[in-house]
N, C-alpha and C positions, 0 to 999 in steps of 0.2 A: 226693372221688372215691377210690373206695380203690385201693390202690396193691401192688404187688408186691414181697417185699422176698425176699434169697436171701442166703448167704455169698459177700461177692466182691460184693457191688452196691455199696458205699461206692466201693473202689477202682476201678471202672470209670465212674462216673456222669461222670464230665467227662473220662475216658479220648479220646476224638474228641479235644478241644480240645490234646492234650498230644502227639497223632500229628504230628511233624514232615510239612511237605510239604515234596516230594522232587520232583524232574522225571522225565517220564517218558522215558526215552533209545531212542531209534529205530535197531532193528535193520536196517540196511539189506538184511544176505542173505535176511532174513526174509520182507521185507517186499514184497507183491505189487500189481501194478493202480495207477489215478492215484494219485500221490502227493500232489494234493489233494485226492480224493473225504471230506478228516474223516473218515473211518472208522478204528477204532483197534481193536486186537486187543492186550490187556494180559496180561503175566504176571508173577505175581508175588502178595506178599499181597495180601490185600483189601482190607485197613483203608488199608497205606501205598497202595496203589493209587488209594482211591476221595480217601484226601486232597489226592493228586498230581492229581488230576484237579477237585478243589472248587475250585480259580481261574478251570479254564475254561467248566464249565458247570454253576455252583453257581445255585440258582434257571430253569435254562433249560428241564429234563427234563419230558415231557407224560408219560410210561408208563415205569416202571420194572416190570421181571420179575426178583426174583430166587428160587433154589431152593436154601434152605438146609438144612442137617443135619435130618435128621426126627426126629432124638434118639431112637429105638426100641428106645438099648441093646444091639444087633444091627449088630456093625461088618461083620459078612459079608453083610450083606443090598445088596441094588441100588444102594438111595441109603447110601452108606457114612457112617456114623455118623461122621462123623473131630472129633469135640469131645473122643475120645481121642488123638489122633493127634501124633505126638511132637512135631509143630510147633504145636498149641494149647496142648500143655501146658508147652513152652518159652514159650511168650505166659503163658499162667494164672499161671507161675511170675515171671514178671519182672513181670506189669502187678497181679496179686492177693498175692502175697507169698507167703511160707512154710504161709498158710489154704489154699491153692489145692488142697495135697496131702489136705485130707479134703474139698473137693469132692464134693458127688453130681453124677453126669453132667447131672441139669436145672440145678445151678450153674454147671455148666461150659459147657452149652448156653447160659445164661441172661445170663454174663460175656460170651462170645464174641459173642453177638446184639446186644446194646444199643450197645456202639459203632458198630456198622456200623449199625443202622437210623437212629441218632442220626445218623451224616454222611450215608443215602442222604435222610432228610427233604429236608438243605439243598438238596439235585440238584434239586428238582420246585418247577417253575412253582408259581404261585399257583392253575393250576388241573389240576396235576399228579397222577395215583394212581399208588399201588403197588400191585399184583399179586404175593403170597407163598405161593408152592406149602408146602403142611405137610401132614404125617400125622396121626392122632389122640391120639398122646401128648402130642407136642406145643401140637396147639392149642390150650388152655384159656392155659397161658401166654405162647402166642402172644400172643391176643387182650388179656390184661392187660398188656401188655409194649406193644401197640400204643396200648391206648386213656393209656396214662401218657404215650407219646412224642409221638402225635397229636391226643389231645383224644377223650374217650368219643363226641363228635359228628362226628369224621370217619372210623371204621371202617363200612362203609355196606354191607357183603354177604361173603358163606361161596360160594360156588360150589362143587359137589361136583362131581369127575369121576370116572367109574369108571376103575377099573383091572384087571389083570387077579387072578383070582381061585386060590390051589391048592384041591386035594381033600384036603388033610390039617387040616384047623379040626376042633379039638375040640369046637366049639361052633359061634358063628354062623361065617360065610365072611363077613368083612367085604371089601366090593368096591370100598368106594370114597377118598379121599384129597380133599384140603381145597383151596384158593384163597383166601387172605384177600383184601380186595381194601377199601385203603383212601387217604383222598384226602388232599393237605395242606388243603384247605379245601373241607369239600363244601358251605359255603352257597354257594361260587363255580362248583362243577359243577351243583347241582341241579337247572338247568333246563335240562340238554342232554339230550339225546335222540340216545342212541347206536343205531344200525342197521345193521346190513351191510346193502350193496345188494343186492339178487337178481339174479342173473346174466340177464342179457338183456332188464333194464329200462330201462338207457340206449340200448339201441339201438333201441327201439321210441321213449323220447324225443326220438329224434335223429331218427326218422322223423314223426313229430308236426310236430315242427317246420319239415321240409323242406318237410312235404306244403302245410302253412298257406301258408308262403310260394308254393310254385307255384301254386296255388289264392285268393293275395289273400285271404288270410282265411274262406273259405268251410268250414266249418266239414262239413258235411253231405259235402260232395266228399270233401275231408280222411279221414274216416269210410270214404269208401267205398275212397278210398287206402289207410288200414288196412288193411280186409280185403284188398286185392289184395296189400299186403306180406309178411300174416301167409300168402297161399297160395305166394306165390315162394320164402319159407324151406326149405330141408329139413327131414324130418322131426325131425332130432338135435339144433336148433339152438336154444338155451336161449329165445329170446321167442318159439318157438312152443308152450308150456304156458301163455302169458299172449292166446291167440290169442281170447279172446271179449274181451276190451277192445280193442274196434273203431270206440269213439263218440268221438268229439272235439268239445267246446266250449273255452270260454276258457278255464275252469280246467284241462284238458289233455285226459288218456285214461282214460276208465270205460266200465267192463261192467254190463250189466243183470245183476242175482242174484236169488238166489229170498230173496223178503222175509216169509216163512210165520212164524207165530208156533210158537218150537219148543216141540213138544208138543204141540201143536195150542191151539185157544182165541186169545185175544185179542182187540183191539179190531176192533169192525165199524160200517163205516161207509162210507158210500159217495162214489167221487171223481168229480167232473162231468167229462164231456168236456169240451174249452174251443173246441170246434165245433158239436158239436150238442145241448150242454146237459144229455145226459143221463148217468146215473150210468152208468159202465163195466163192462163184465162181469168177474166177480171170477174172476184167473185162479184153475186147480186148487190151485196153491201160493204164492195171493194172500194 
């Protein structure tokens, strides 16, 4: 597998394992709302932070988000480049030694990343991902940096977002920014099937299923229940865009669609009535 190698990677490689854990000490003026809701708001470094925190929820994490240095070289820019910033370079100095001072900033990016992706690993479930917002300088070493920590076979997708754009590029107008998005074990996620629900399909579900019940299972009633639901709605009201899924059998709620071969052509062939035997007339966009 090839590997990624920089000045300052000797000295950081088992760097996690040497970060004393610390307790985390609870600000009472600070601190707001139930005081047993587990939610925690930490300040402080990173590194000590995330080790102070690897007792209580090492292996338990489903989703981790974090947004590190985009490394661009440009400490005046949005996402502040601080892998110069006088407290990395107190860290580079103590953890990488007197080599630390000819550093290039992807050294310095590159020292500063590995211990911490090295302790957020231990955070995530066995079928836990990380989501790592990056720009484009960065990622190439992103991506080698992840596949040595995580195995070439659990970085599993790049997600691009746009962002916004100036009118000063001398060249292209690059618009967009990165998501790496990797799993500690995706032979253990790969057969989930992630979805957002659409807004106003549970409340048609929850009608489905009332109607059945008053109706004793009568399925055709039920249907007609539907449409009387989908006219009571107001106009605004997110399951009235779902308002032609009005048929209900056992498997739940469908809409008849148009089933036309796109582009026209396809297969032809004719379907019997199961009444009167005879082949059906082919709708316009049969």
């Amino acid at each position: 597998m090839p590997t990624l190698n920089w000045i300052g990677k000797d000295a950081v490689e088992h760097h996690h394992a040497e970060v004393p854990y610390r307790l985390v000490h609870c600000d009472g003026d600070l601190s707001a709302g139930d005081p047993d809701a587990g939610n925690l708001l930490v300040q402080g470094d990173n590194l000590e932070a995330l080790k102070a925190l690897l007792p209580y929820y090492g292996g338990q994490v489903k989703c981790i988000y974090i947004d590190p240095p985009y490394n661009t070289g440009n400490e005046g820019w949005v996402y502040n480049d601080n892998v110069a910033s006088p407290e990395i370079k107190a860290w580079l100095g103590k953890v990488v030694g007197k080599e630390a001072e000819d550093l290039s900033r992807h050294d310095k990016w590159l020292c500063m990343m590995y211990p911490r992706l090295r302790l957020l690993r231990e955070f995530l479930r066995e079928d836990g991902i990380m989501l790592i917002s990056i720009g484009p300088a960065a990622l190439p070493y992103l991506q080698i940096l992840i596949r040595e920590l995580f195995g070439t076979q659990n970085q599993f997708c790049e997600l691009i977002w746009e962002k916004g754009r100036k009118n000063d590029a001398k060249k292209f107008s690059v618009g967009h920014d990165y998501i790496v998005c990797v799993a500690k074990r995706l032979d253990v996620i790969k057969e989930q099937k992630w979805r957002a629900q659409k807004e106003g399909v549970s409340e048609i579900a929850t009608e489905y299923h009332r109607l059945l019940d008053e109706h004793d299972g009568d399925f055709e009633a039920a249907s007609r229940g539907l449409g009387a639901f989908y006219r009571s709605l107001p106009k605004d009201h997110p399951s009235k865009k779902y308002s032609r899924a009005r048929n209900a059998d056992k498997w739940g709620v469908w809409r008849d669609n148009n089933i036309s071969w796109h582009g026209g052509g396809g297969p032809k062939y004719d379907i019997i009535h199961p009444r009167t035997g005879l082949p059906c007339k082919v709708p316009d966009a049969g």
